[in-house]
N, C-alpha and C positions, 0 to 999 in steps of 0.2 A: 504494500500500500504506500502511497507518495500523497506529500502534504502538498495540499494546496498553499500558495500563496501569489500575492498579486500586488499591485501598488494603484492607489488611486488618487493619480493626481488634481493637485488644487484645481486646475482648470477642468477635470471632467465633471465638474458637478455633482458628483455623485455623496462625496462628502460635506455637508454645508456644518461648518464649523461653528461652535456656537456661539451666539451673538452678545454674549455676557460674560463679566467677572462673577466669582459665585464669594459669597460672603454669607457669616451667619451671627450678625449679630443677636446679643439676646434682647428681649421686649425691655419695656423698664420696666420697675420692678413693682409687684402691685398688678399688674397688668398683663394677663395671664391671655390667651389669647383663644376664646371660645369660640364659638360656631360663628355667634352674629360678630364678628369685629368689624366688617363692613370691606373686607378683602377680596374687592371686584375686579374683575377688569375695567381702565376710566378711574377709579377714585384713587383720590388726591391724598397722599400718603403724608403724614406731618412728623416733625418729632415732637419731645417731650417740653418742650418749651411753646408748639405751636406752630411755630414754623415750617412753611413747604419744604419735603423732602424731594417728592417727585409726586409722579403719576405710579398706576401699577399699568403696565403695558399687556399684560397677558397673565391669564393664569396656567400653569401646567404642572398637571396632577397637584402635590403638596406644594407647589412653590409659588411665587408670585413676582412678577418681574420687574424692579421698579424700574422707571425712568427718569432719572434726575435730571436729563437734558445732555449733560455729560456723558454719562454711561448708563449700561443696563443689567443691574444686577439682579441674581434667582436670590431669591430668599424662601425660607421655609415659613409659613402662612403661620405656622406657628411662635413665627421670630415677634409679631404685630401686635401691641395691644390695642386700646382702646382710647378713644377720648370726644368727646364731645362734636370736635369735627369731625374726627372719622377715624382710619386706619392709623397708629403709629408706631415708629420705632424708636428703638435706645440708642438712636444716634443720628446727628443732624447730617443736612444734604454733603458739608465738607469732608465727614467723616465716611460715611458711606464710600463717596468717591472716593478716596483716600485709602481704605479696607480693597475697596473691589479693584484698583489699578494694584495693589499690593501682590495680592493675593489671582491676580489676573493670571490667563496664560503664557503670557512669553516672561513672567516673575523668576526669577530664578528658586526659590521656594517652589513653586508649584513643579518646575522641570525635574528639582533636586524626588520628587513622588513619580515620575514616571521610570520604573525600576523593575526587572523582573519579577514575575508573582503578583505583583499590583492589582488589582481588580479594577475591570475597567465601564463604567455603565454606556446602555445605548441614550439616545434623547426621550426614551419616554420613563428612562428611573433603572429599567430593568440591566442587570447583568448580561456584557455582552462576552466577554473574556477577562482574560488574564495578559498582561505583557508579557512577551517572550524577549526582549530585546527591545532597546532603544541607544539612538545616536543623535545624532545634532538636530539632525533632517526626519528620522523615521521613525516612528514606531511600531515595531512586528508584536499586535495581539492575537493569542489561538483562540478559536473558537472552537464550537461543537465539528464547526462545517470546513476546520484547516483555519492557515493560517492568514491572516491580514498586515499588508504592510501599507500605513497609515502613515500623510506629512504628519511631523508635530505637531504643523499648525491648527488640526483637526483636533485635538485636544483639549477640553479648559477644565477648572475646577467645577462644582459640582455638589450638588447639597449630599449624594453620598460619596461623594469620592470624583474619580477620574473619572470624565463623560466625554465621548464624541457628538459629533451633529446626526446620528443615525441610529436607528430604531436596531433593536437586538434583527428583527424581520428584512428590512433594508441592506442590513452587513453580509447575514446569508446569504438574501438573493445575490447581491456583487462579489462574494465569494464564491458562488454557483457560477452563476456567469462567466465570472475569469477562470474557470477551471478551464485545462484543456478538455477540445472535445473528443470523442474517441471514434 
């Protein structure tokens, strides 16, 4: 038996890299973050002071994506509490920004995590593999379906860990595809 592997370059589209820094600040304190906290897509996210954070741009699965205007950070729904105008966080628009370019992917923090054994998610949360190997340019994860070699730049952090722009579903099928045919 021979492992598949293949490379998908930035240009074929097939990888879309994800569009955010992932940060997880905690809520403030007091401010536990239940059902109704008002965690939409469209609403206007403030911190503890009041002050405009961002917008939340999207929600997906647990997370919620703010938009500072700046950047666009995943946060866990659960990071948010409450207040009067609406959605908030433990920390203002500066800081935010400031966490999510930290903690971004071309960070050296976040590169010094792309390491053999790694766990690595697809875009909807789920496990897609493990890193077999990483270099400057690539990263080779195995899957169930063989193995993927993936730019870096297809990489970012992630509310559980290391995410690509692509569904556990999406990787297979482009692992399928680039197999030789017989």
């Amino acid at each position: 038996m021979y492992r598949k592997a293949f490379i998908l370059a930035a240009t074929g589209a097939m990888l879309a890299t994800p569009a955010f820094a992932q940060t997880t600040p905690a809520a403030p304190a007091g401010t536990a973050a239940p059902a109704s906290t008002g965690v939409t897509a469209g609403a206007t996210v403030y911190d503890a002071q009041g002050a405009v954070v961002g917008t939340i741009a999207a929600i997906n699965g647990t997370n919620a994506v703010v938009d500072t205007g700046t950047v666009k950070a995943a946060l866990a729904i659960s990071s948010f509490g409450t207040s009067p105008k609406g959605p908030t966080l433990g920390l203002t628009k500066a800081q935010l920004e400031a966490a999510a370019a930290q903690a971004g992917p071309g960070s050296a923090e976040f590169k010094a995590k792309l390491v053999p054994g790694a766990i690595v998610y697809g875009a909807g949360g789920t496990q897609v593999g493990t890193i077999k190997d990483a270099d400057a340019q690539f990263v080779t994860v195995t899957t169930a379906k063989g193995d993927a070699r993936l730019p870096i730049t297809g990489f970012a952090p992630g509310t559980n860990g290391i995410t690509i722009g692509l569904t556990a579903e999406q990787l297979a099928a482009a692992i399928s595809n680039a197999a030789p045919k017989k």
